[in-house]
DOPA-35731 format. One line per 4 residues: for each residue x, y, z of N, C-alpha, C, O, CB. Coordinates in nm, 4 decimals. Glycine has a CB too. Example, Ala and Ser with C-alpha at 12.3 -4.5 7.8 and 13.67 -1.06 7.14 Angstrom:
// DOPA-35731
1.3190 -0.5690 0.7800 1.2300 -0.4500 0.7800 1.3200 -0.3300 0.7800 1.4236 -0.3319 0.8465 1.1308 -0.4473 0.9046 | 1.2850 -0.2250 0.7080 1.3670 -0.1060 0.7140 1.2900 0.0030 0.7870 1.3409 0.1138 0.8039 1.4084 -0.0598 0.5725
//
This chain:
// DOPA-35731
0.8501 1.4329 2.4423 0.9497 1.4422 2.5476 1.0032 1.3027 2.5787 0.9347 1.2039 2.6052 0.8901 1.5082 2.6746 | 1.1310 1.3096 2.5715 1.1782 1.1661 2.6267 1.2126 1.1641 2.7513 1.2601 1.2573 2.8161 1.2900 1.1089 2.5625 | 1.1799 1.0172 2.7994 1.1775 0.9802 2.9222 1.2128 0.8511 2.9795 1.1643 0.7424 2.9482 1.0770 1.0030 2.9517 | 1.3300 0.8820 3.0935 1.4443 0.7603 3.0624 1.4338 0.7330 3.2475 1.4545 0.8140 3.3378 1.6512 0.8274 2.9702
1.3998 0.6093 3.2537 1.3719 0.5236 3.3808 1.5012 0.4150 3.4019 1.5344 0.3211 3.3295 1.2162 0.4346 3.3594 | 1.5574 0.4603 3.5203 1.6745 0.3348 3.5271 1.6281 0.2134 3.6472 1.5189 0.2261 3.7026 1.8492 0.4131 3.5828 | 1.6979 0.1239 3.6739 1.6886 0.0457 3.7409 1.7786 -0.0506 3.7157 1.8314 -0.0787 3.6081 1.5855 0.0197 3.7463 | 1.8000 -0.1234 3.8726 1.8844 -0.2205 3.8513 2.0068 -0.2731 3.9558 2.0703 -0.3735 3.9881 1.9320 -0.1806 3.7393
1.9866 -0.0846 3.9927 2.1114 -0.1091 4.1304 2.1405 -0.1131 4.2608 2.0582 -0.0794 4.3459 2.1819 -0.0494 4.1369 | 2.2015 -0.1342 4.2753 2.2430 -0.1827 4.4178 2.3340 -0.2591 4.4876 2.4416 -0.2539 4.4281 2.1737 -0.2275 4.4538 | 2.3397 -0.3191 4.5740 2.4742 -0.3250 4.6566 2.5529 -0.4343 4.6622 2.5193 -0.5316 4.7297 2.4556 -0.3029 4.7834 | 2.6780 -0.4305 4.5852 2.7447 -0.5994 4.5831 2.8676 -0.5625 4.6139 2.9198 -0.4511 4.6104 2.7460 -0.7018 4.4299
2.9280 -0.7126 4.6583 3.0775 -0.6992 4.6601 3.1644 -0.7308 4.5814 3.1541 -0.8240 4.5016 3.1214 -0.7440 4.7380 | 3.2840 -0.6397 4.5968 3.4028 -0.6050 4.4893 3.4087 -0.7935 4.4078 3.4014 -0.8987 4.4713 3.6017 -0.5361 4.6041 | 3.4192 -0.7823 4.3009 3.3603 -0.8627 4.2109 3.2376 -0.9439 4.1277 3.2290 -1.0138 4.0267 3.3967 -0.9003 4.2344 | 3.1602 -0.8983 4.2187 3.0152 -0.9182 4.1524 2.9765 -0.8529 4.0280 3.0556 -0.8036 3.9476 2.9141 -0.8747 4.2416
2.8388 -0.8562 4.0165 2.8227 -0.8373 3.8711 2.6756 -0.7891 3.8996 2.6092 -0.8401 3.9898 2.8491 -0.9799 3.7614 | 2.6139 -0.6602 3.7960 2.4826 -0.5820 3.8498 2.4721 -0.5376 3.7032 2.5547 -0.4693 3.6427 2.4945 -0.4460 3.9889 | 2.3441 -0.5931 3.6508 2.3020 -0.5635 3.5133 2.1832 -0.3526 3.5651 2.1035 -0.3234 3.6543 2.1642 -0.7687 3.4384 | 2.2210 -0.3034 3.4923 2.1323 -0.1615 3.4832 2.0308 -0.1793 3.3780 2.0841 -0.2428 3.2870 2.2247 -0.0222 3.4418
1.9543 -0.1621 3.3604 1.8262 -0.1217 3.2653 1.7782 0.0283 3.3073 1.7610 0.0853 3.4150 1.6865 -0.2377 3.2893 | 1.7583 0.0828 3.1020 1.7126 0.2186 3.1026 1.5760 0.1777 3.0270 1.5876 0.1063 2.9275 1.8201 0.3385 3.0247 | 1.4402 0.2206 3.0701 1.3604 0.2153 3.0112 1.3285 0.3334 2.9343 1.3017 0.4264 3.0103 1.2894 0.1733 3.0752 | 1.3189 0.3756 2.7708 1.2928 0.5129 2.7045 1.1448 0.4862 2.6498 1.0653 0.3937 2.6330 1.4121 0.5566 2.5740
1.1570 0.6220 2.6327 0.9759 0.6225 2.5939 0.9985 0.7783 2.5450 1.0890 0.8551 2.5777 0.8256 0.5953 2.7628 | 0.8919 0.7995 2.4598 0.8365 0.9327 2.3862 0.9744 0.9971 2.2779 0.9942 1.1175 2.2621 0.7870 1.0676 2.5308 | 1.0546 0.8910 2.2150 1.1538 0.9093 2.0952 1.0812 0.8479 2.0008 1.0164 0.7435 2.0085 1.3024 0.8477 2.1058 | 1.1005 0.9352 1.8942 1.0515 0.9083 1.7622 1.1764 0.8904 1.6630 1.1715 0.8221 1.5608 0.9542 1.0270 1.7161
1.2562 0.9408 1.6944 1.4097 0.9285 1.6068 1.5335 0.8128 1.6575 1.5830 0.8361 1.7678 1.4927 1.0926 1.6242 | 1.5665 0.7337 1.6087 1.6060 0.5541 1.6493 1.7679 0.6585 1.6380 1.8742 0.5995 1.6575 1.5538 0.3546 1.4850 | 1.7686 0.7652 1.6156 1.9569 0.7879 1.5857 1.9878 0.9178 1.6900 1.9738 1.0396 1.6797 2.0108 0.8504 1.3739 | 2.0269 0.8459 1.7736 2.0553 0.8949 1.9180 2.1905 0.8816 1.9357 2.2551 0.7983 1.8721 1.9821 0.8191 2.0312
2.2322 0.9445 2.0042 2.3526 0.8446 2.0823 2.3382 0.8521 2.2082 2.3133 0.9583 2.2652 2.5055 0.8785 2.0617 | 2.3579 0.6956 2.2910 2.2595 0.6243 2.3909 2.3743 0.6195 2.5053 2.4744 0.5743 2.4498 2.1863 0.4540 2.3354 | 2.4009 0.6454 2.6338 2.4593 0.6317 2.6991 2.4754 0.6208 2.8724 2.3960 0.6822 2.9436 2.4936 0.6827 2.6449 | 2.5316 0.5781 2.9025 2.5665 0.5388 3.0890 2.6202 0.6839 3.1179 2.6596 0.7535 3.0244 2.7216 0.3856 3.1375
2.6212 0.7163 3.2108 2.7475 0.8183 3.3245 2.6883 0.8150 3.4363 2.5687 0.8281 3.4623 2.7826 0.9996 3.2959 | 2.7930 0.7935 3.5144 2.8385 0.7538 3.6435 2.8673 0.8901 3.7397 2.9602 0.9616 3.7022 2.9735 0.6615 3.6219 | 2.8199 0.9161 3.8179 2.8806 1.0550 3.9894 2.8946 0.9784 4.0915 2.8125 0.9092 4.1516 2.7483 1.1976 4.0699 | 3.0645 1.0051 4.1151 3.0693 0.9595 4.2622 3.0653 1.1031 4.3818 3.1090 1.2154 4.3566 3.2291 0.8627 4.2781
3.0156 1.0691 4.4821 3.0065 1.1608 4.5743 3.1647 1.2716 4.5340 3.2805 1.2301 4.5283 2.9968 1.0701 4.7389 | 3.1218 1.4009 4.5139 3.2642 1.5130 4.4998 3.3818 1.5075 4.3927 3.4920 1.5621 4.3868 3.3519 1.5005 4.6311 | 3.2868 1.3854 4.2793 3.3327 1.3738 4.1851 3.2213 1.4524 4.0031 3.1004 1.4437 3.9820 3.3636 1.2149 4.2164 | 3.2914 1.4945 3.9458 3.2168 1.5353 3.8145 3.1323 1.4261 3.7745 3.1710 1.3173 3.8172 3.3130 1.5702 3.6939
3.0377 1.4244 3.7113 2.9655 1.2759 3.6501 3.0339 1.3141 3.5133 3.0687 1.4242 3.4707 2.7555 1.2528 3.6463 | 3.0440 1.1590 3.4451 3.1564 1.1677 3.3697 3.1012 1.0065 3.3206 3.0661 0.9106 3.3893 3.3235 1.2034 3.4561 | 3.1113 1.0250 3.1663 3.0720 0.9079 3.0859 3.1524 0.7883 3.0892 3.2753 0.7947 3.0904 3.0646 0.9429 2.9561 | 3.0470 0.6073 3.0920 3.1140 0.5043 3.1357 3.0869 0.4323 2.9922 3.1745 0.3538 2.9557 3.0622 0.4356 3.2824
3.0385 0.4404 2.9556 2.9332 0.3558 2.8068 2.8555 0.4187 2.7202 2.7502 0.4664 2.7626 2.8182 0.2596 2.8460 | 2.8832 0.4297 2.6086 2.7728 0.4714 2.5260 2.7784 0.3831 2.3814 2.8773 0.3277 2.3334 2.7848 0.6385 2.5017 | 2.6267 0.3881 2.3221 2.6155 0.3318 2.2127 2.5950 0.4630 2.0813 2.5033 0.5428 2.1004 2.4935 0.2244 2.2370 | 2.6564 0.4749 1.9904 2.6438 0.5820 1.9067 2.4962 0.5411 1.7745 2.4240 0.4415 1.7724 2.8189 0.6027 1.8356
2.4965 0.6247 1.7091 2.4103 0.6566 1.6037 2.3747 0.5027 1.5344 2.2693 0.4617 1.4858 2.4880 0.7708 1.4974 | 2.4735 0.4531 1.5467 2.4690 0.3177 1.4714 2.4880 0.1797 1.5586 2.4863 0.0662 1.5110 2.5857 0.3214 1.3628 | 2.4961 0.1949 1.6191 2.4956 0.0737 1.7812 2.6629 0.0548 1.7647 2.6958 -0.0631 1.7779 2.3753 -0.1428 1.7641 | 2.7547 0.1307 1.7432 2.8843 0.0868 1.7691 2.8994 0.1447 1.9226 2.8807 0.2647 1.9426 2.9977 0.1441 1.6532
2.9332 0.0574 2.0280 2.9647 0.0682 2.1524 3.1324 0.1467 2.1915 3.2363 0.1132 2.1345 2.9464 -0.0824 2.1980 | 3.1256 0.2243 2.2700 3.2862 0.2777 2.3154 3.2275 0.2583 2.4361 3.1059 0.2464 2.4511 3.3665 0.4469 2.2758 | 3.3566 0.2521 2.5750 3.3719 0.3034 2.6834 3.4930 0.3971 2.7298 3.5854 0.4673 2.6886 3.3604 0.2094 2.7477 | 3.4412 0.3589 2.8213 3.5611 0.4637 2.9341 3.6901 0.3671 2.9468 3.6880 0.2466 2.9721 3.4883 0.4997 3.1375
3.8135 0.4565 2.9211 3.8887 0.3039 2.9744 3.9177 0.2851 3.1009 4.0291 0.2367 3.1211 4.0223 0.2738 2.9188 | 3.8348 0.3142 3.2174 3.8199 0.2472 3.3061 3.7600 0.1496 3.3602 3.7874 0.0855 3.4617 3.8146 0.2881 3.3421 | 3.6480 0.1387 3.2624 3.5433 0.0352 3.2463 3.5828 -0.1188 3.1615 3.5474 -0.2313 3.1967 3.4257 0.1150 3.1652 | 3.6778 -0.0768 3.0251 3.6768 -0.1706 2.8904 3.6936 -0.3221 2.9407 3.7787 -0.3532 3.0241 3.8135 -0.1291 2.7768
3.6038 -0.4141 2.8817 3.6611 -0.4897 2.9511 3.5796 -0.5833 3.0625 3.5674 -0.7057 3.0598 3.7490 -0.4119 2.9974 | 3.5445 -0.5202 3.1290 3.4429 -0.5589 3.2185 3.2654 -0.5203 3.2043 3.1675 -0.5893 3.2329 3.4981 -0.5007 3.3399 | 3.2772 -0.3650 3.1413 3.1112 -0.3568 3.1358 3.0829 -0.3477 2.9890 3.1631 -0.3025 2.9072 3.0388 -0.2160 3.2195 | 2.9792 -0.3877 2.9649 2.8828 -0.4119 2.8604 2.7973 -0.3532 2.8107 2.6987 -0.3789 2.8798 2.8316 -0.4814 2.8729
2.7602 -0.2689 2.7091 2.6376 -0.1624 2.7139 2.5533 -0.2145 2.6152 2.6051 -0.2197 2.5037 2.6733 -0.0009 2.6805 | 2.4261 -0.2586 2.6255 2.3837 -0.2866 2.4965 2.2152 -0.2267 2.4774 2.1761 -0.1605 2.5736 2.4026 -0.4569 2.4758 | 2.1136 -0.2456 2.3603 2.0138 -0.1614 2.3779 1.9301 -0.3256 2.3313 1.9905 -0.4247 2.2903 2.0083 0.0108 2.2764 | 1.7869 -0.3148 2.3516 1.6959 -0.4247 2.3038 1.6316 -0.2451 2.2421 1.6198 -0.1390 2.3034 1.5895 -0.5694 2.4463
1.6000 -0.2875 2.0814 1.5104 -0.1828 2.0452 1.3239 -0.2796 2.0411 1.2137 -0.2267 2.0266 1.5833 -0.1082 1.8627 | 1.3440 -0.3685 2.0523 1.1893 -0.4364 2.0645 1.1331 -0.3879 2.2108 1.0156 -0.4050 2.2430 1.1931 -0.6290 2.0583 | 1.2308 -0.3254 2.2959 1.1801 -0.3056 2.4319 1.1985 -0.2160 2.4593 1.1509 -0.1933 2.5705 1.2091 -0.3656 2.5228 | 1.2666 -0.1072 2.4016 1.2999 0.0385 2.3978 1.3572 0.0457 2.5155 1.3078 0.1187 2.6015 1.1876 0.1415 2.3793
1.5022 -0.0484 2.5475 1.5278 -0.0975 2.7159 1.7095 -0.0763 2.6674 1.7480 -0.1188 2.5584 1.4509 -0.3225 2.7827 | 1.7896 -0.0179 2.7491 1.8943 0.0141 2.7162 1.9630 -0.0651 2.8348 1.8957 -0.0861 2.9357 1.9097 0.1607 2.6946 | 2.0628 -0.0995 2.8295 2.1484 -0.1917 2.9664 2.2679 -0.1644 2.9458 2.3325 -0.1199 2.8508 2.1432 -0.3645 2.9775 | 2.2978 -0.2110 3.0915 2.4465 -0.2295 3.1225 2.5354 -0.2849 3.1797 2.5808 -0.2311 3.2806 2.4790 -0.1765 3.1477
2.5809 -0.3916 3.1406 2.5813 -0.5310 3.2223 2.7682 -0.4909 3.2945 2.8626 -0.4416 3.2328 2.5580 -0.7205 3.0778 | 2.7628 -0.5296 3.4187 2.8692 -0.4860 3.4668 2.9158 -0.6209 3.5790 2.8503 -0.6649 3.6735 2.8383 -0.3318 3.5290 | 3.0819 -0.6743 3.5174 3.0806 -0.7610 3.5830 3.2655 -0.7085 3.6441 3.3229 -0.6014 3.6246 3.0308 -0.9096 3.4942 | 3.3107 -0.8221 3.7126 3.3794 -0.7696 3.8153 3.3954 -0.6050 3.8803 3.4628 -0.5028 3.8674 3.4885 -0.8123 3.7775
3.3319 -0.6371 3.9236 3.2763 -0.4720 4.0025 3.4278 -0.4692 4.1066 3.4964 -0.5587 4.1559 3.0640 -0.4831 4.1378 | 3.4363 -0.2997 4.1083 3.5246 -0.2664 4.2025 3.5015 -0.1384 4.3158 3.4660 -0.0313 4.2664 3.6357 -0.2457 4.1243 | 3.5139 -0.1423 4.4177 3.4827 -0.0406 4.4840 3.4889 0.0918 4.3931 3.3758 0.1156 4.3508 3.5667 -0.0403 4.5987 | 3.5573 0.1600 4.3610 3.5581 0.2500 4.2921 3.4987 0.2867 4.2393 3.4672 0.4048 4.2540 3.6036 0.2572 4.2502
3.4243 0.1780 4.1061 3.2444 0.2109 4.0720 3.1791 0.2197 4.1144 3.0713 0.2175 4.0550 3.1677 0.1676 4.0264 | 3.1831 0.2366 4.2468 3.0608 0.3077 4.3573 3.0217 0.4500 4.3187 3.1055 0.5393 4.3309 3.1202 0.3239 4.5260 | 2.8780 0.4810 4.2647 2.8523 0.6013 4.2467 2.7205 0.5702 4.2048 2.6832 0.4529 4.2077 2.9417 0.6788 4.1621 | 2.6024 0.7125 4.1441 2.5312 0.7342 4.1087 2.5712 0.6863 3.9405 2.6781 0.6976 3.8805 2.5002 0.8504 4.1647
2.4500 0.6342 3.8991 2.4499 0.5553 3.7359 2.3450 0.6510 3.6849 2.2765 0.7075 3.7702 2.3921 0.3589 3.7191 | 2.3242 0.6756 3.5652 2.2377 0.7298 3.5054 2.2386 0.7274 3.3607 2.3436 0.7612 3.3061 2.2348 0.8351 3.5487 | 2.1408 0.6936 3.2893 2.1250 0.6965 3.1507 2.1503 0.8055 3.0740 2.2160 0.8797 3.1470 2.0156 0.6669 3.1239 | 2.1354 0.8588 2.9659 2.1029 0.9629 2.8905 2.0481 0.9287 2.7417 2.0594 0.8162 2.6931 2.2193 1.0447 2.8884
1.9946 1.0252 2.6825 2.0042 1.0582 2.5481 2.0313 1.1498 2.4338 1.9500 1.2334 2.3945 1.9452 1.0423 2.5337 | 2.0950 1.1393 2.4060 2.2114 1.2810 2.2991 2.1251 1.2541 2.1254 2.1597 1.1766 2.0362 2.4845 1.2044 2.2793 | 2.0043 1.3530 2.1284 1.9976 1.3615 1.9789 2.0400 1.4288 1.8785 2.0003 1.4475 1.7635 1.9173 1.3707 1.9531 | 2.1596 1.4745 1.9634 2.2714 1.6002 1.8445 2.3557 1.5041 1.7937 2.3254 1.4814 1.6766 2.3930 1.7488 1.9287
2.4313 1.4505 1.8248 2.5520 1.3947 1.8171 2.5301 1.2380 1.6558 2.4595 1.1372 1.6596 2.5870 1.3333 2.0172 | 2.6094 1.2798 1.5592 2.5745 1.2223 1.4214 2.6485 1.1333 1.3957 2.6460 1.0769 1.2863 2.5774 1.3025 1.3141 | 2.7492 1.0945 1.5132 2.9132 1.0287 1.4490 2.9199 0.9323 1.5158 2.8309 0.8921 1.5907 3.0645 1.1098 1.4662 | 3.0410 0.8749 1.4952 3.1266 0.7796 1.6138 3.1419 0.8067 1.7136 3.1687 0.9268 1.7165 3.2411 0.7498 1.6052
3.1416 0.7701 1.7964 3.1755 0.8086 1.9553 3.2900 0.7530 1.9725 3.3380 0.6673 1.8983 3.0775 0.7579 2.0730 | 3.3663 0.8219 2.1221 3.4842 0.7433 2.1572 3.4430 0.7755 2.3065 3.3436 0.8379 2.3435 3.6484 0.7924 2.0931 | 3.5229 0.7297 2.3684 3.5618 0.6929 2.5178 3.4461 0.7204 2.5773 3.4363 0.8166 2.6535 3.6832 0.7713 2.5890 | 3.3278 0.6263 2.5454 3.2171 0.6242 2.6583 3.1516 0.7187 2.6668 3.0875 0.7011 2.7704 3.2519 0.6095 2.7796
3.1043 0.8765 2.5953 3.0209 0.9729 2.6526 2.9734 0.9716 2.5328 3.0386 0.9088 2.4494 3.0660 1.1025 2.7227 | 2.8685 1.0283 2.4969 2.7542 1.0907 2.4878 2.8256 1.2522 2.4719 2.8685 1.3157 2.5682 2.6478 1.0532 2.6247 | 2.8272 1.3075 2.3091 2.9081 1.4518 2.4144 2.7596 1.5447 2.4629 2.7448 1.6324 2.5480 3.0507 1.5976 2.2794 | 2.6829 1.4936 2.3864 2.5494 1.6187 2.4142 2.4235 1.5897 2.4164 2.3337 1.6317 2.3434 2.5354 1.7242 2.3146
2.4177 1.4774 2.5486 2.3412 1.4567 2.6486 2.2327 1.5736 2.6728 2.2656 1.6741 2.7360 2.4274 1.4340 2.7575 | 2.0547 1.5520 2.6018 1.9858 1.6436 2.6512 1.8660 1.5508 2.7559 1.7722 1.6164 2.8012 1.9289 1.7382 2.5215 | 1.8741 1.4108 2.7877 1.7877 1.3581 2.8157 1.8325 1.2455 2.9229 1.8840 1.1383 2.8912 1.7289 1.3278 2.7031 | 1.8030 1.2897 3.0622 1.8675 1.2121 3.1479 1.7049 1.1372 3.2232 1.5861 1.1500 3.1934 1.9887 1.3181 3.2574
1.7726 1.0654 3.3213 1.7165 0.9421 3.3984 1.7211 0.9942 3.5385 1.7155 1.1159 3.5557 1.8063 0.7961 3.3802 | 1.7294 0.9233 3.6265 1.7013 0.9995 3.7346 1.8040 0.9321 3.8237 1.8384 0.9926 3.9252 1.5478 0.9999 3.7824 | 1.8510 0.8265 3.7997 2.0112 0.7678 3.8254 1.9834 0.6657 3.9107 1.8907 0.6887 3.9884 2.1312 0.8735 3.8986 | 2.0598 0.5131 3.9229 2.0467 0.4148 4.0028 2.1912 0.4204 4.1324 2.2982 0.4650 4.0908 2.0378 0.2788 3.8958
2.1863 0.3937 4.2180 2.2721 0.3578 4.3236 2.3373 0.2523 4.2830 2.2752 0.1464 4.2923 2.2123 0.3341 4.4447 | 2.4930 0.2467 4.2210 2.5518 0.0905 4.2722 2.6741 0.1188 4.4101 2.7604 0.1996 4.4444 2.6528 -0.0029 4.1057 | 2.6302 0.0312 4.4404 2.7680 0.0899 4.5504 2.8410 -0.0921 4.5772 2.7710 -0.1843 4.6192 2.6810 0.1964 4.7695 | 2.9784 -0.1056 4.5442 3.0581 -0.1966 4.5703 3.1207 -0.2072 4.6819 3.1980 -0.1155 4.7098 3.1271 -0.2002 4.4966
3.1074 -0.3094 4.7679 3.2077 -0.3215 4.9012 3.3348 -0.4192 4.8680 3.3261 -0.5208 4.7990 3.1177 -0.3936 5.0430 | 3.4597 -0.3684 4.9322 3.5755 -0.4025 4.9229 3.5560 -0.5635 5.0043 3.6532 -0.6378 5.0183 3.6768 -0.2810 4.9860
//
């Protein structure tokens, strides 16, 4: 069973910068596709970053640009380095892991996410 621990977030203002860490554990298969998604309060959660089968990175293009997704496999530690923050990225963060998905990815999701985290708080003030 995989098992995905986030950390990292919390509360800055509109331009700051808040690195996420996903800690995984109990994967035996390195060809995943690895990813962020984001819920804001009365909003769908909806993909910000993901790394595909082969570590090629996509995002959201609301993100491009500013956040960073990357994995340490010596630490089985997935991140997400996020710099000029904007109110708007205020929401629930959460990891996943998609062991269906064989391809390229585009725009930041993960399409088939069976392995979530339990989600970090960032919340940006204007």
């Amino acid at each position: 069973q995989v098992q995905l621990v986030e950390s990292g977030g919390g509360s800055v203002q509109a331009g700051g910068s808040l690195t996420l860490a996903c800690a995984a554990s109990g994967y035996t298969d390195s060809s995943y596709c690895w990813g962020w998604f984001r819920q804001a309060p009365g909003k769908e959660r909806g993909g910000v970053a993901s790394l595909d089968f082969e570590e090629r990175a996509s995002y959201a293009d609301s993100v491009k640009g500013r956040f960073t997704i990357s994995k340490d496999n010596a630490k089985n530690t997935l991140y997400l380095q996020m710099n000029s923050l904007k109110p708007e990225d205020t929401a629930m963060y959460f990891c996943a892991a998609d062991p269906w998905t064989a391809g390229r990815v585009v725009g930041g999701t993960c399409p088939l996410p069976d392995y979530w985290g339990q989600g970090t708080q960032v919340t940006v003030s204007a």
